[in-house]
C-alpha positions as a printed NumPy array, in Angstrom:
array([[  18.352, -146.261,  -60.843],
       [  15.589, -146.169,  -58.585],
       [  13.601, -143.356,  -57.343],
       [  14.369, -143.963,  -54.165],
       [  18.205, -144.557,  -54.789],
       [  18.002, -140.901,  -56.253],
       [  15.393, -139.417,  -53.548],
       [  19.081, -141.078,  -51.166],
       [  21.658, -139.773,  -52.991],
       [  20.067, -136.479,  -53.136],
       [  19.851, -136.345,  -49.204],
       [  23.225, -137.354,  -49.355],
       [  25.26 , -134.462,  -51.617],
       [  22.442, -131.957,  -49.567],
       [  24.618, -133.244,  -46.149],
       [  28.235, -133.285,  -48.427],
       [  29.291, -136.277,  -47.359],
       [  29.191, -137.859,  -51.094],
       [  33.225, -140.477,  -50.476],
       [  36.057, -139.183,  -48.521],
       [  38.181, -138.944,  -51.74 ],
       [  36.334, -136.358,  -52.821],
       [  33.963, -134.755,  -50.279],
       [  32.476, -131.913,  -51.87 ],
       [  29.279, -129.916,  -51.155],
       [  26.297, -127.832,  -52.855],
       [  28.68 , -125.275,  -51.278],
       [  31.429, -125.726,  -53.369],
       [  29.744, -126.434,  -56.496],
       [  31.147, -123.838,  -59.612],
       [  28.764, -125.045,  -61.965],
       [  25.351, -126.199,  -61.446],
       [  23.899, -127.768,  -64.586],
       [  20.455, -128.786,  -64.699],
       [  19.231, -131.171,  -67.777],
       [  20.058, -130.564,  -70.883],
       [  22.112, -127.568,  -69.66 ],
       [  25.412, -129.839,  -69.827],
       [  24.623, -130.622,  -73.984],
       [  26.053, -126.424,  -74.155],
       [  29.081, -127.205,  -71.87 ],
       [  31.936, -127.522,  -73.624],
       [  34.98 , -127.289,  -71.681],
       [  35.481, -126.816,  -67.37 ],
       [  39.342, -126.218,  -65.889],
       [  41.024, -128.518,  -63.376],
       [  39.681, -126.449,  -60.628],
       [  35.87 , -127.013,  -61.342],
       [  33.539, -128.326,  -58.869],
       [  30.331, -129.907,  -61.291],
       [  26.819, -130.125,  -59.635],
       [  24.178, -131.843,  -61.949],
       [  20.29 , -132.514,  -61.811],
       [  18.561, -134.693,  -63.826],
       [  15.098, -133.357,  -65.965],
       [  12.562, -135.673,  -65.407],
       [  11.662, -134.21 ,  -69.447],
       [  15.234, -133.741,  -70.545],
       [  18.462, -135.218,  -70.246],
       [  17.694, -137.429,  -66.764],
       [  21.199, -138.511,  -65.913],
       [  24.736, -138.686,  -67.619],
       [  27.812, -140.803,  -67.084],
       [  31.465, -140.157,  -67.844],
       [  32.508, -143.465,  -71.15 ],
       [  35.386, -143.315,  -69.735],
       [  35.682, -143.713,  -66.186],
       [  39.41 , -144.479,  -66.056],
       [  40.3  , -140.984,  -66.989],
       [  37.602, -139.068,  -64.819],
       [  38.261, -140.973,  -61.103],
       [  35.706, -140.389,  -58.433],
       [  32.811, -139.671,  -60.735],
       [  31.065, -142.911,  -60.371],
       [  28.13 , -140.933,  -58.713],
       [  27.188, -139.912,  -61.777],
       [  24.963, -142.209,  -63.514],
       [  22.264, -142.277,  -66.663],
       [  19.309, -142.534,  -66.638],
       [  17.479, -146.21 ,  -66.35 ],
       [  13.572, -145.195,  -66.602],
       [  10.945, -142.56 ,  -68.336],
       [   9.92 , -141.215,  -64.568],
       [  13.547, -141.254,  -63.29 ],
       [  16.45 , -138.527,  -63.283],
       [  19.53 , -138.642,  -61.588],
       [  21.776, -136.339,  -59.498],
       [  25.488, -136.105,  -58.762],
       [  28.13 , -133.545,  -57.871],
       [  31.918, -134.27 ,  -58.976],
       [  35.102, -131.708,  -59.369],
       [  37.324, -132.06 ,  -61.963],
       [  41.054, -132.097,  -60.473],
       [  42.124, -135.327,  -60.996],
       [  40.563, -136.103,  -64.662],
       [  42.798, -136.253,  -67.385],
       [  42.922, -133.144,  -69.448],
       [  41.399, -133.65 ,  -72.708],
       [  37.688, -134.698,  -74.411],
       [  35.658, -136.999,  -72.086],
       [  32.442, -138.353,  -73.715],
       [  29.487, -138.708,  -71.43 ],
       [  26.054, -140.378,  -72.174],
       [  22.547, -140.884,  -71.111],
       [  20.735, -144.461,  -71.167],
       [  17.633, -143.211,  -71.13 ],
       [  17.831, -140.645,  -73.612],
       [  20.278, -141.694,  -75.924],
       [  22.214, -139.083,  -76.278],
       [  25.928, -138.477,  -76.512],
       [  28.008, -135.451,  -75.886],
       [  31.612, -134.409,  -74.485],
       [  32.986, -131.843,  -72.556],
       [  36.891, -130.262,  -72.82 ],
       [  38.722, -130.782,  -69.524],
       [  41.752, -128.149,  -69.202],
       [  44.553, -126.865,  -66.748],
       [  43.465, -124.369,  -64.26 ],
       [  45.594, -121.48 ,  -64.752],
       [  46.613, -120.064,  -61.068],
       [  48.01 , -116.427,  -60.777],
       [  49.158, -115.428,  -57.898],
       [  47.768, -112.327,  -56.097],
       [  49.997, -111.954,  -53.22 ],
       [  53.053, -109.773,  -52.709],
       [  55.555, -111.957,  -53.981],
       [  53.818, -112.727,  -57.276],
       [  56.171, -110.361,  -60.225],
       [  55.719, -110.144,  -63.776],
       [  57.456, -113.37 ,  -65.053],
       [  54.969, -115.245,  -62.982],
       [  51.878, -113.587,  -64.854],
       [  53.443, -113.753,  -67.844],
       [  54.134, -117.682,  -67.331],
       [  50.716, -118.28 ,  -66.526],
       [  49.182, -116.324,  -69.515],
       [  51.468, -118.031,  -71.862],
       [  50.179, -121.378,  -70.337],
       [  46.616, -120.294,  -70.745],
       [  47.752, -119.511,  -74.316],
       [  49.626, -122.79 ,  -75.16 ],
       [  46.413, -124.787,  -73.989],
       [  44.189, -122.188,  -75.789],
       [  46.186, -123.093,  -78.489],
       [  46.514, -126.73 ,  -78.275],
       [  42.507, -126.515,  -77.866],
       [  42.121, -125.292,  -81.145],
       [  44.557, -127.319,  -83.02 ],
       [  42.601, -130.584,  -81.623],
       [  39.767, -129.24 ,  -83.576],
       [  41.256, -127.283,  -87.029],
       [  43.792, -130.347,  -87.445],
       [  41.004, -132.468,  -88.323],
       [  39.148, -129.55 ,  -90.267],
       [  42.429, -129.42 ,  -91.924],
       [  42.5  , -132.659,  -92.705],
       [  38.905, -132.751,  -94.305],
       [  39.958, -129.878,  -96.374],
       [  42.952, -131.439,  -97.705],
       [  41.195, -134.135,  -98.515],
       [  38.477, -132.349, -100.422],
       [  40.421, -130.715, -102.347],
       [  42.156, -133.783, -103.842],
       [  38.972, -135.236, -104.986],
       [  37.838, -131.522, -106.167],
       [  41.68 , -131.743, -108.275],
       [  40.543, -135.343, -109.456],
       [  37.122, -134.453, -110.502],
       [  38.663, -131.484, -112.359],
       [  41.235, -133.771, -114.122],
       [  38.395, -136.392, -114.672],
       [  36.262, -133.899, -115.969],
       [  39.099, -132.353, -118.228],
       [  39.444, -135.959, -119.69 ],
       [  36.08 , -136.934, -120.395],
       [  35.385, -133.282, -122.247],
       [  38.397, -134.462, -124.492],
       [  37.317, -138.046, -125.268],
       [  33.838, -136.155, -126.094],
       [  35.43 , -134.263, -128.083],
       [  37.704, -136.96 , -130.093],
       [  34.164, -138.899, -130.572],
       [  32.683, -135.801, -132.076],
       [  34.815, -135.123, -134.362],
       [  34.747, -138.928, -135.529],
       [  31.262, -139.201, -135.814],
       [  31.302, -135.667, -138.068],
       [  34.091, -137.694, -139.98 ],
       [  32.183, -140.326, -140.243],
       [  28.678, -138.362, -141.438],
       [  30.803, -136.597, -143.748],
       [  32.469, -140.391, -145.803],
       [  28.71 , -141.832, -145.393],
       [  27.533, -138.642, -147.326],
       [  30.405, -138.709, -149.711],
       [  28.93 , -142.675, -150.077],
       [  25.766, -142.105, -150.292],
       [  26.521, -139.187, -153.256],
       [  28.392, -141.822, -154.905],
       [  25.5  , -144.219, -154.975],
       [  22.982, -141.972, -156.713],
       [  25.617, -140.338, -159.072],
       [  26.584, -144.416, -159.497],
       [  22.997, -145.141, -159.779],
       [  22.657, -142.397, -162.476],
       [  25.164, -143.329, -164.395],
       [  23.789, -146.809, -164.709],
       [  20.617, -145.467, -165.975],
       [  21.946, -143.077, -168.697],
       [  24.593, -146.491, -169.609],
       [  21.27 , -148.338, -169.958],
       [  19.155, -145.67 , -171.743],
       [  21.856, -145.658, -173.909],
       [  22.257, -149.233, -174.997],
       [  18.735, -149.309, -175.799],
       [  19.043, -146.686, -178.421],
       [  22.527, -148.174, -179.788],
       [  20.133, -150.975, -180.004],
       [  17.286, -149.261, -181.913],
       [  19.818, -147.71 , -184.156],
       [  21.417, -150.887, -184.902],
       [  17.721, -152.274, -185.369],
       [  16.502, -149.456, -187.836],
       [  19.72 , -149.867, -189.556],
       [  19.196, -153.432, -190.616],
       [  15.357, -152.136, -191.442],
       [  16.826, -149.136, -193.836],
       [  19.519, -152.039, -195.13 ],
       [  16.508, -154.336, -196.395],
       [  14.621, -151.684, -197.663],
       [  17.535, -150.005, -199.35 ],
       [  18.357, -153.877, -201.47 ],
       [  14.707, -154.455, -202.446],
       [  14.562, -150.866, -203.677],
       [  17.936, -151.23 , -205.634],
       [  16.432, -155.069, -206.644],
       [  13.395, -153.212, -207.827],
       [  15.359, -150.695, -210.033],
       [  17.428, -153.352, -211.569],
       [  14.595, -155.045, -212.97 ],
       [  12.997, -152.475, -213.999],
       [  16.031, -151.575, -215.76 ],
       [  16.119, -154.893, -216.978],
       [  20.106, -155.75 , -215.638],
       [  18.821, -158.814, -214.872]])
């Protein structure tokens, strides 16, 4: 968009003569929004009458994403340069109720507004009770509806968070168990290789005193045969001496 195109188009919504299917003026503007003014927006009724400026240093232009359910806004356009800001006046009667999603070229930035039914109460003589009363409970049932398009997904988010908060409790629950299991095999487990390693040294011991043992058999059995000679050339001694032989 060209600063001239917008320098135009501004002379043209001054004069109200934007399109014949939906001539409407400064004058009948309900909301004038200036820059990033429309990001706080949220929501405008069926019987709104939009008039935007551009900020040469804020949002510079917006356009509807969808232009099929918001006819007659074409008028409003993004922003195309760094120096440029656009400017466009729309009303709201014939958009579809519901979220439309606008954007800014320029800027890059996103945002939506909530489009709901006008609620008309009548002021006149022949307006009664059940007429009131209709309209507020409209006003309520789109109140209503307003808020369920924004808890049911809340809801949703919820739900699902609490499953995987369930499954990490179950998880967790599981893994404390198997820690437990492995503890009480690996205290198991110190508890046979202690038992083992007892029976090594008392095996180990007991090999010792066998062998300490068999040495002295052996020594006995070796003095033995000493004391046996000695004892026979004593007695061989005596005999001769004795002269029995």
């Amino acid at each position: 968009m060209t600063n001239k195109y917008i320098i135009l188009l501004v002379a043209v919504i001054a004069v109200g003569v934007i399109s014949p299917a939906f001539a409407v003026s400064m004058e009948d503007a309900t909301h004038v929004v200036y820059g990033d003014e429309l990001k706080t927006m949220m929501e405008f009724d069926t019987n709104a009458v939009i008039a935007f400026t551009g900020d040469p240093n804020g949002l510079k232009g917006f356009e509807l994403y969808d232009k099929s359910k918001a006819p007659n806004t074409d008028n409003c356009q993004s922003g195309w340069g760094d120096g440029e800001y656009s400017v466009c006046i729309f009303q709201t009667k014939n958009m579809e109720l519901g979220y439309h999603e606008w954007f800014d070229r320029t800027t890059d930035t996103w945002g939506k507004f909530y489009i709901m039914e006008a609620v008309e109460v009548s002021t006149t003589s022949t307006s009664n009770y059940q007429e009131v009363s209709d309209a507020a409970k409209n006003f309520k049932a789109q109140i209503e509806a307003k808020l369920n398009d924004k808890l049911v997904p809340l809801k949703t988010e919820i739900d699902d968070l609490k499953f995987k908060l369930a499954n990490s409790e179950e998880r967790e629950q599981k893994w404390q168990s198997q820690v437990a299991e492995l503890e009480t095999e690996r205290t198991s487990l110190q508890t046979k290789l202690q038992a083992a390693q007892d029976n090594a040294i008392s095996a180990q011991t007991s090999i010792e005193e066998l062998s300490t043992a068999n040495a002295t058999i052996e020594q006995y059995k070796k003095d033995a045969e000493n004391w046996k000679a000695v004892a026979l050339e004593q007695l061989k001694v005596m005999a001769e001496v004795l002269g029995l032989f």
